[in-house]
C-alpha positions as protocol buffer text, in pm:
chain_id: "A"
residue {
  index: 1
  type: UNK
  ca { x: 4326 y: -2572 z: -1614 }
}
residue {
  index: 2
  type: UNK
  ca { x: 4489 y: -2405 z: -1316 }
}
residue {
  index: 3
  type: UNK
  ca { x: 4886 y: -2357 z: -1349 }
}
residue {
  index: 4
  type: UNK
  ca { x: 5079 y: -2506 z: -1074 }
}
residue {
  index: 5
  type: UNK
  ca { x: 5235 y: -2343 z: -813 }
}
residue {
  index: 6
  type: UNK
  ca { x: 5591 y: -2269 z: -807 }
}
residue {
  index: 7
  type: UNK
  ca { x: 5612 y: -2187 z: -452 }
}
residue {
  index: 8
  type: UNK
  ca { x: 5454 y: -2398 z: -179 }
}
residue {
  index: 9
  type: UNK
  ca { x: 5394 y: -2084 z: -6 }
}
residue {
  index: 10
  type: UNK
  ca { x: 5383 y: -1698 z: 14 }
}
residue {
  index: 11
  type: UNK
  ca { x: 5722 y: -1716 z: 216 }
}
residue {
  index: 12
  type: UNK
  ca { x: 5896 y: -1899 z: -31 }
}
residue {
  index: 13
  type: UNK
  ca { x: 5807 y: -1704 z: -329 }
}
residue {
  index: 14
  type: UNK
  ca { x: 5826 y: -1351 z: -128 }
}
residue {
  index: 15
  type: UNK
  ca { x: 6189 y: -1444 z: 10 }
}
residue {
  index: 16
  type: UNK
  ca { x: 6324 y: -1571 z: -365 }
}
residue {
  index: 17
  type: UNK
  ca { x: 6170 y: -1203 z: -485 }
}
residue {
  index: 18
  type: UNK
  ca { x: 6410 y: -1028 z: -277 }
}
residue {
  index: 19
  type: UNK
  ca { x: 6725 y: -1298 z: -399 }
}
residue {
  index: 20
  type: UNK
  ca { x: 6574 y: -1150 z: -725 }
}
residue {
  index: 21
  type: UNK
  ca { x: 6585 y: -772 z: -625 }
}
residue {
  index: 22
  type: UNK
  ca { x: 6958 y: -844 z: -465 }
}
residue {
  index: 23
  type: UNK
  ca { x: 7118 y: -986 z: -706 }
}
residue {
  index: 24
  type: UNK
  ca { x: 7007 y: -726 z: -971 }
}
residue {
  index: 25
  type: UNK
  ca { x: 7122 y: -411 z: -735 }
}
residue {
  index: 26
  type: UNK
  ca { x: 7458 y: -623 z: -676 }
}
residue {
  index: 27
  type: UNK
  ca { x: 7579 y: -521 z: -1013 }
}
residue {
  index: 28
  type: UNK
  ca { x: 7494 y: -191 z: -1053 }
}
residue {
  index: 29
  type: UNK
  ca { x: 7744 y: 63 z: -891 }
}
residue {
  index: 30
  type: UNK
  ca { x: 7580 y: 272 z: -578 }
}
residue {
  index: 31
  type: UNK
  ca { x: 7569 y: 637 z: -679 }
}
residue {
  index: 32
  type: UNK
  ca { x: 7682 y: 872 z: -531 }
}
residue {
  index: 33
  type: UNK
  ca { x: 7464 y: 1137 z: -336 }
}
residue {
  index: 34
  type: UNK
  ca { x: 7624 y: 1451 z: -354 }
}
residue {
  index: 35
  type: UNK
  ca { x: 7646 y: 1600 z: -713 }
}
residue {
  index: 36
  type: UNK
  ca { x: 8000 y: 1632 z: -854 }
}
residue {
  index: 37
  type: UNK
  ca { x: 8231 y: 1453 z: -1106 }
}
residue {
  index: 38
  type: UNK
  ca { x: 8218 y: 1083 z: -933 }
}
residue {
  index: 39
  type: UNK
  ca { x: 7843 y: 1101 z: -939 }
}
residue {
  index: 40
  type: UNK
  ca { x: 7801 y: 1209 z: -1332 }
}
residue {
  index: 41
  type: UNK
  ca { x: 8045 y: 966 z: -1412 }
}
residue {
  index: 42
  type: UNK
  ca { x: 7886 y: 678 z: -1231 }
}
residue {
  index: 43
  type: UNK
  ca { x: 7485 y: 805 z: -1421 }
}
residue {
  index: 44
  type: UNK
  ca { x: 7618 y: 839 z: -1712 }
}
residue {
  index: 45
  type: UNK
  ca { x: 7802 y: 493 z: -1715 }
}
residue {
  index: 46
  type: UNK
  ca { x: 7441 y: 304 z: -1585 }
}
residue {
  index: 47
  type: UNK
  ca { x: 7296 y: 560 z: -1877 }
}
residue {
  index: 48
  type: UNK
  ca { x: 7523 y: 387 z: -2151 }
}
residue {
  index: 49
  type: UNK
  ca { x: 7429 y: 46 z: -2026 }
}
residue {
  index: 50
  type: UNK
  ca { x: 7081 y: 74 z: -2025 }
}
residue {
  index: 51
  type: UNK
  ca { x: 7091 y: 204 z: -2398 }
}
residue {
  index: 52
  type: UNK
  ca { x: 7351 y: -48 z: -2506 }
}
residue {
  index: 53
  type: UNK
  ca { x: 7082 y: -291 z: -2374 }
}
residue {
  index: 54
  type: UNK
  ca { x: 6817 y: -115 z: -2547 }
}
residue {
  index: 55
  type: UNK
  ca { x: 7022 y: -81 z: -2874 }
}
residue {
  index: 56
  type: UNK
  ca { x: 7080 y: -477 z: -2860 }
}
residue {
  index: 57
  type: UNK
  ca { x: 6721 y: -566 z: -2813 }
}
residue {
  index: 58
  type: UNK
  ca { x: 6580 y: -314 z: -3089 }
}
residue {
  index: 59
  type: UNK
  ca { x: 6829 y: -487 z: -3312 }
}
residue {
  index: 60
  type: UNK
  ca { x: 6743 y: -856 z: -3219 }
}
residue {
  index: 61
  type: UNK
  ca { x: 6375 y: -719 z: -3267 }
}
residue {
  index: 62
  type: UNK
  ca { x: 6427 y: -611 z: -3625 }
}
residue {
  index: 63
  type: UNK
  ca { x: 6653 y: -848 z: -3742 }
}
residue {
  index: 64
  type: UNK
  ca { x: 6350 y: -1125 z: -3663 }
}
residue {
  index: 65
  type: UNK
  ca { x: 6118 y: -919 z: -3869 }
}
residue {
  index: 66
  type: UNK
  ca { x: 6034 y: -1055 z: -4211 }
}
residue {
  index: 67
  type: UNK
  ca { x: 6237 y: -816 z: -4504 }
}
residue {
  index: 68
  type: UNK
  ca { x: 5911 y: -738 z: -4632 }
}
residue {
  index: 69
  type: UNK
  ca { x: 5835 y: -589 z: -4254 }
}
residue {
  index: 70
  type: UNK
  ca { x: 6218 y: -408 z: -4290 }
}
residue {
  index: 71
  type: UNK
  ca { x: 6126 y: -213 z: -4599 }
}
residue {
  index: 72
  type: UNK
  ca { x: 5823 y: -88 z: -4531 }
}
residue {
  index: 73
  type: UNK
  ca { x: 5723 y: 221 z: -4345 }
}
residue {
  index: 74
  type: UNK
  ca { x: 5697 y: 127 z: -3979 }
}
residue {
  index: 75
  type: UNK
  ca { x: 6036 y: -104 z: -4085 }
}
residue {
  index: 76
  type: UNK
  ca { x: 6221 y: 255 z: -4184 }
}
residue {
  index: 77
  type: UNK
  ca { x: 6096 y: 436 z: -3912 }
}
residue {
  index: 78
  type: UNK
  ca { x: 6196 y: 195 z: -3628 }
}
residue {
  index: 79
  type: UNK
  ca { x: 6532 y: 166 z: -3805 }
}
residue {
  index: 80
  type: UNK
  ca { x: 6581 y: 563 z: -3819 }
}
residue {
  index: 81
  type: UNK
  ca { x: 6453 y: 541 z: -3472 }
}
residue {
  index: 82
  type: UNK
  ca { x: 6714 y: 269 z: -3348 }
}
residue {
  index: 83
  type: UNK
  ca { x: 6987 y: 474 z: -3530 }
}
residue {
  index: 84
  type: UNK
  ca { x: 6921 y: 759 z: -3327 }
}
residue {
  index: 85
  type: UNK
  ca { x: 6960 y: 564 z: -3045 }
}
residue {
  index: 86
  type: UNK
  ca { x: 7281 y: 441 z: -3173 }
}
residue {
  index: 87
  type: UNK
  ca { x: 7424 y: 817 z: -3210 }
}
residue {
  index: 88
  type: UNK
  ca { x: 7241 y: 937 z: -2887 }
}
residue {
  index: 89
  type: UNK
  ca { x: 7455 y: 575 z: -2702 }
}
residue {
  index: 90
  type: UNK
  ca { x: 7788 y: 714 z: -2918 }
}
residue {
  index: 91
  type: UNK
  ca { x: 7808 y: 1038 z: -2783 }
}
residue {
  index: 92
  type: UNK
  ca { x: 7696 y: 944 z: -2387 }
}
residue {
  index: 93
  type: UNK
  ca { x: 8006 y: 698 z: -2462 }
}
residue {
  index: 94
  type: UNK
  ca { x: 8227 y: 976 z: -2557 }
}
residue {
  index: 95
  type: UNK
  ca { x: 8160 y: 1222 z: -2263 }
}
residue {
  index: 96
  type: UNK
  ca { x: 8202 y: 929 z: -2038 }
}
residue {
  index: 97
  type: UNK
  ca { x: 8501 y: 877 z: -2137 }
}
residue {
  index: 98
  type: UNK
  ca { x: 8568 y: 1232 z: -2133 }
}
């Protein structure tokens, strides 16, 4: 059974791709092009939001794995891995604030 269309027509779904692509590069802050304090500052803010979005996600991912999942090996390793994260998120924080 086919799945129905969403779009009536190419148009349509190519012009609500670009809404799509604007309103995602609304939010983020334009960077600046030549190298020097306000352009490390604005990186390494869009750095620290990408992990703290990583960081929440991992964590939502393990905390819907079974116990049994969270005490075995590939449960330990993804949770040393997500702390690492953590730290690696910490100190970008701290020289951003810097």
């Amino acid at each position: 059974m086919a799945n129905p269309r969403k779009y009536a027509t190419n148009a349509e779904r190519q012009a609500e791709y670009r809404q799509r692509c604007r309103a995602a590069t609304a939010t983020q802050q334009p960077v600046p092009a030549r190298p020097g304090k306000r352009r490390w500052e604005v990186m390494l803010n869009q750095a620290c939001t990408l992990l703290d979005e990583v960081v929440s996600e991992m964590a939502l991912y393990q905390d819907e794995r079974s116990e049994r999942w969270q005490e075995s090996e590939n449960g330990e390793r993804f949770s040393e891995r997500l702390e690492a994260i953590e730290e690696a998120l910490t100190s970008l924080q701290e020289q951003a604030e810097a």
